[in-house]
C-alpha positions in Angstrom: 0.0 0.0 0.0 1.4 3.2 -1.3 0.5 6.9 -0.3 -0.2 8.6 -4.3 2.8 10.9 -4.2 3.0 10.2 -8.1 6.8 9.4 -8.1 6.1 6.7 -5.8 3.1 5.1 -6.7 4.8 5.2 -10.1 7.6 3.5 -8.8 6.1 0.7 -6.9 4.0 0.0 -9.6 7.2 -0.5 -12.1 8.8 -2.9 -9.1 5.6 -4.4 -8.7 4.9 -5.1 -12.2 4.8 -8.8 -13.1 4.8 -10.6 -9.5 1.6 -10.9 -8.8 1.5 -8.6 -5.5 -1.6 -6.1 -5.2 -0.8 -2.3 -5.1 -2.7 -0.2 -2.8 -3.1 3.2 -3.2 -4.4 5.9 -0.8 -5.0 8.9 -3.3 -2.6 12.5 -1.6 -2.6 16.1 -2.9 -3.5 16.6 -7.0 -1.4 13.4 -8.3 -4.6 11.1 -8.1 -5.7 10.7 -12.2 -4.9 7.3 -11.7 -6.9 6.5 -8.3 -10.0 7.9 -10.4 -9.7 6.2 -13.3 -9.7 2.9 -11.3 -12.8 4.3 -8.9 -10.5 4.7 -6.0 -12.0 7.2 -3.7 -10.0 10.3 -3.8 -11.4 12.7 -1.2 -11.6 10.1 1.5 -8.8 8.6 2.6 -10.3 6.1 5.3 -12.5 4.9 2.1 -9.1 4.8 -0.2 -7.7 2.7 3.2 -10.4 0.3 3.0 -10.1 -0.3 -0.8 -6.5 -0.5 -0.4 -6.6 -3.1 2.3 -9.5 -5.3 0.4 -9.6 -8.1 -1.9 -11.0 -6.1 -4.4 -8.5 -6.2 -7.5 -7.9 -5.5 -11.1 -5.0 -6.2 -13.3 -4.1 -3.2 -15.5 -1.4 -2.9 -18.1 2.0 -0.8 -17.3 3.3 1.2 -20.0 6.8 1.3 -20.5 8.7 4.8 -22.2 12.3 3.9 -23.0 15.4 6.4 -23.9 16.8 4.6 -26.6 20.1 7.1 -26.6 21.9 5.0 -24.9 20.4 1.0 -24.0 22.7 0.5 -21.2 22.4 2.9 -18.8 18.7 3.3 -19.2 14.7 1.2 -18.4 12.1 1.4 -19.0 10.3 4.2 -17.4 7.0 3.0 -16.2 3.9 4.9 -16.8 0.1 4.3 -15.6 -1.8 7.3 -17.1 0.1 9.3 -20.3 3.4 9.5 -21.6 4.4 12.0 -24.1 7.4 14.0 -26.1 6.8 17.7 -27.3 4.7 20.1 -26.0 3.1 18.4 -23.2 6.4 18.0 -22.3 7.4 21.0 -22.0 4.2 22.0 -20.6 4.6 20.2 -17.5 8.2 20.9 -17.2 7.4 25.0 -17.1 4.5 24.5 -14.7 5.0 26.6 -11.6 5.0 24.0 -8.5 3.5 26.7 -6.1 1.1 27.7 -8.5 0.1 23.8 -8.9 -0.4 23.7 -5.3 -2.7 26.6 -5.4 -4.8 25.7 -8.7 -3.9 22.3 -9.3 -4.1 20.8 -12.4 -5.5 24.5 -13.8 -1.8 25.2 -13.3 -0.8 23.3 -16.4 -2.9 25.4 -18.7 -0.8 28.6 -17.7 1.9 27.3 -18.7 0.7 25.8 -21.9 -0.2 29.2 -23.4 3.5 30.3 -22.5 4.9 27.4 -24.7 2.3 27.8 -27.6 4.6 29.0 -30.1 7.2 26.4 -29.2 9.0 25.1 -32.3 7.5 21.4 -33.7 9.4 18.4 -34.1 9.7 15.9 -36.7 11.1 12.8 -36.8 10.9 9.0 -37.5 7.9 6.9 -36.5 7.2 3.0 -36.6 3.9 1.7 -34.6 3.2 -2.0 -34.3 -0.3 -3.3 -34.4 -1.9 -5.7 -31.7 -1.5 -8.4 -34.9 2.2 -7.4 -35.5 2.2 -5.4 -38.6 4.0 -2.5 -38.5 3.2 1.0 -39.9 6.0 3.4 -40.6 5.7 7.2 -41.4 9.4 9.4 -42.4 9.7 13.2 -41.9 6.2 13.3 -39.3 5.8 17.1 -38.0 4.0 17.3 -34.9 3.8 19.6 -31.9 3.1 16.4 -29.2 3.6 12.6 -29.6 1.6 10.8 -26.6 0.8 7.0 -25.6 -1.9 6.9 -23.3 -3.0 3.7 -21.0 -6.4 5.9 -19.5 -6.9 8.6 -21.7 -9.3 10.2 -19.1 -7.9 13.8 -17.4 -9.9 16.2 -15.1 -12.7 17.5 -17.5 -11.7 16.1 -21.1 -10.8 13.2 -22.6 -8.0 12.6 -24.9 -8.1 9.8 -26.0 -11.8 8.2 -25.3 -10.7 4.7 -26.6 -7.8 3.9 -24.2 -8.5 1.0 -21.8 -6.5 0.5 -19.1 -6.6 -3.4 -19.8 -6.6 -3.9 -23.2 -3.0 -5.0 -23.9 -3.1 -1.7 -26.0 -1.6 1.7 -25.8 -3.3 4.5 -27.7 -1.2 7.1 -29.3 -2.1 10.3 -30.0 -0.3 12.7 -32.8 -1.1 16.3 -32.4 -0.3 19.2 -34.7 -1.5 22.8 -35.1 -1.0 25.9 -37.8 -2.5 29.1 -38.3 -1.4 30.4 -34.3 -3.7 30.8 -32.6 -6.6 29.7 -34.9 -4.8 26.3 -34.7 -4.7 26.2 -31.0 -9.0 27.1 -30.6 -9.5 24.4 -33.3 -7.3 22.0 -31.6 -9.0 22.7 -28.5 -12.6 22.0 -30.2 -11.4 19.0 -30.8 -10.9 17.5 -28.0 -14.2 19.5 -26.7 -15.8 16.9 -29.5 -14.3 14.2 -28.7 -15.0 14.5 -25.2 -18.5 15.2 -25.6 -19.0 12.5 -28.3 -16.7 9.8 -26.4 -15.5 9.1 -29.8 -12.0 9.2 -31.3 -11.8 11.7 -34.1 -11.5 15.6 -34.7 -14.3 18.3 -34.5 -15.7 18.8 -38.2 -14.9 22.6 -38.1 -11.2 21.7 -37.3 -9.6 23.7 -40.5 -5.7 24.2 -38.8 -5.1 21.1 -36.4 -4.6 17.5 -36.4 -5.0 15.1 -34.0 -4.2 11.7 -35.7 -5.2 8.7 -33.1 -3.6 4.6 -33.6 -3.2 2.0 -31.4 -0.3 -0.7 -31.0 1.8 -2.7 -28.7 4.8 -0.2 -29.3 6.1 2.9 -31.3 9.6 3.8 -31.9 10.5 7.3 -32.7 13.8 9.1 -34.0 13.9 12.3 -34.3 16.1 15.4 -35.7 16.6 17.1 -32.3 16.7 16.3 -28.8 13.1 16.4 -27.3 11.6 16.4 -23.5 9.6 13.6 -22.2 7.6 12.8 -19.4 5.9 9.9 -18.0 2.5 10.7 -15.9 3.6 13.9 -15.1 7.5 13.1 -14.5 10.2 14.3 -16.5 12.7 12.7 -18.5 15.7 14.1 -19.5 15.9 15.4 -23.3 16.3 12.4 -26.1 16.3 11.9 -29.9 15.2 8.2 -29.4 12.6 6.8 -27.6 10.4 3.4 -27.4 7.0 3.3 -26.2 5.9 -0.4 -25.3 3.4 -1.8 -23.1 3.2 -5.0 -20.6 -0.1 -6.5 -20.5 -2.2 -6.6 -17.2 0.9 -7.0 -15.9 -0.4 -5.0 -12.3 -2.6 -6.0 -9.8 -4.0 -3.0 -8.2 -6.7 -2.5 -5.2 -9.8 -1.2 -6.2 -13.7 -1.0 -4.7 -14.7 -4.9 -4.4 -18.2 -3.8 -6.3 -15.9 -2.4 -9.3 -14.3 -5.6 -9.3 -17.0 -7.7 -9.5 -17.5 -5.7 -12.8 -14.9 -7.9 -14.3 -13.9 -10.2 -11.9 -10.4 -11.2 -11.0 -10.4 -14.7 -12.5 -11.9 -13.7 -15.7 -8.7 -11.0 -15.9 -6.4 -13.8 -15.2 -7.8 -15.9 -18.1 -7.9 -13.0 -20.7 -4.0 -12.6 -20.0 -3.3 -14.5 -23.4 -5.9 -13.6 -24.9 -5.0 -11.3 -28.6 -6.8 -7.5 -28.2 -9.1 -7.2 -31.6 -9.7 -3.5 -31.4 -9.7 -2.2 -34.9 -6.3 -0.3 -36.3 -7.2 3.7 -37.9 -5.8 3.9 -41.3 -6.1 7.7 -41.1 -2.2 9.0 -41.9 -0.7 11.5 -39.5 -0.1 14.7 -41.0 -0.4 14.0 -44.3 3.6 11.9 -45.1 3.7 9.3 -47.3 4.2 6.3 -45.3 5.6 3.1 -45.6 3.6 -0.3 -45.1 5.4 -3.6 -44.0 4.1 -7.1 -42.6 6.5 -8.5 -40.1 
């Protein structure tokens, strides 16, 4: 049983990944996206003790962000919620700590508009399908890369397909142009998508993108060094990352009724089981891209 200082329910989670033992988490200050997602009470924390303390469970997958600069004096960073490169990035890394404390996650957006005319980034992408295909896209512009295991954030949803047991990360491209006009669209975006639960852009987007796949992994090179974070935790700057993802891999403590929902043993059985969601052929910012059955 962890207190949800995010560093350290994050890193539990990575040593508890794969053994079987439960993690128990009792929800403290802003960094509890997780303990929502999972119906862990967050305002109560003789409620969060009793769910942490229960033999109510779920196994969720661990997503894994790996510096790929150099293999042998880095891991895989492990990651519950989002990971990302770019502009969310740099977002959190400007993000005033005492201002954080005062507005909480409201914080973020003041520092978002101070980074809105950061430069993009382009680089090298390769995603690989539940089925093992792989889809390959040269020269990609975009302003944010994310994988997301819950794609659910306080008030809006980025990516309203994610499941937190799948077996499947959801990745999320994001680009703007125009300035500001880019920034409102992409903004009405995920307005839609939040409202409509579905994956895909706003019809009266005219100057963003926001391209949406899932896979098992994604390997990116790009032309310059890049932040990147992992649910909220930053990483130093890299020009090669991996994004992979270990399948219910975590047992973690959640209301027994919740669990009942899917039921422990039915999780257990699934864990070989081959995700089937369907792959978007939409192509991210418009680059030719290169198709290849492995």
């Amino acid at each position: 049983m962890v207190p949800m200082w995010w560093w350290l329910s994050r890193t539990v989670a990575s040593a508890l990944s794969g053994t079987g033992h439960a993690l128990g988490i009792v929800p403290i200050g802003t960094g509890n996206l997780f303990a929502r997602n999972m119906g862990i009470p967050v305002d109560d924390i003789d409620a969060a003790l009793t769910v942490a303390t229960s033999h109510g469970s779920r196994l969720v997958d661990v997503g894994r962000l790996t510096l790929l600069d150099d293999e042998t004096t880095d891991h895989g960073h492990a990651f519950l919620i989002i990971a990302g490169i770019g502009f969310d990035a740099l977002m959190i890394d400007d993000t005033d700590p005492e201002l954080k404390k005062n507005i909480s996650w409201l914080a973020y957006f003041v520092s978002g508009v101070k980074n809105l005319f950061a430069p993009k980034y382009k680089g090298n992408v390769t995603i690989t399908s539940a089925e093992g295909s792989t889809h390959s896209t040269r020269g990609l512009t975009f302003r944010t890369f994310m994988a997301g295991n819950c794609g659910q954030i306080p008030m809006f949803s980025l990516m309203p397909e994610a499941s937190y047991d799948d077996g499947i990360l959801d990745y999320e491209i994001i680009d703007t142009s125009g300035g500001l006009i880019g920034w409102a669209n992409l903004f009405g975006d995920v307005l839609h998508q939040t409202i409509t639960g579905k994956a895909q852009q706003s019809p009266l987007s005219t100057n963003s993108t926001v391209d949406q796949v899932q896979g098992v992994s994604a390997e990116i090179t790009l032309e310059r060094p890049v932040l990147a974070q992992v649910d909220g935790d930053m990483l130093p700057e890299t020009k090669h990352i991996r994004f992979s993802v270990e399948r219910q891999a975590l047992c973690v403590r959640v209301p027994e009724a919740a669990s009942e929902d899917t039921g422990i043993l039915a999780l257990n059985a699934n864990m070989s089981a081959t995700p089937t969601k369907p792959q978007p052929t939409e192509q991210a910012s418009g680059q030719p891209a290169e198709q290849s059955n492995d």
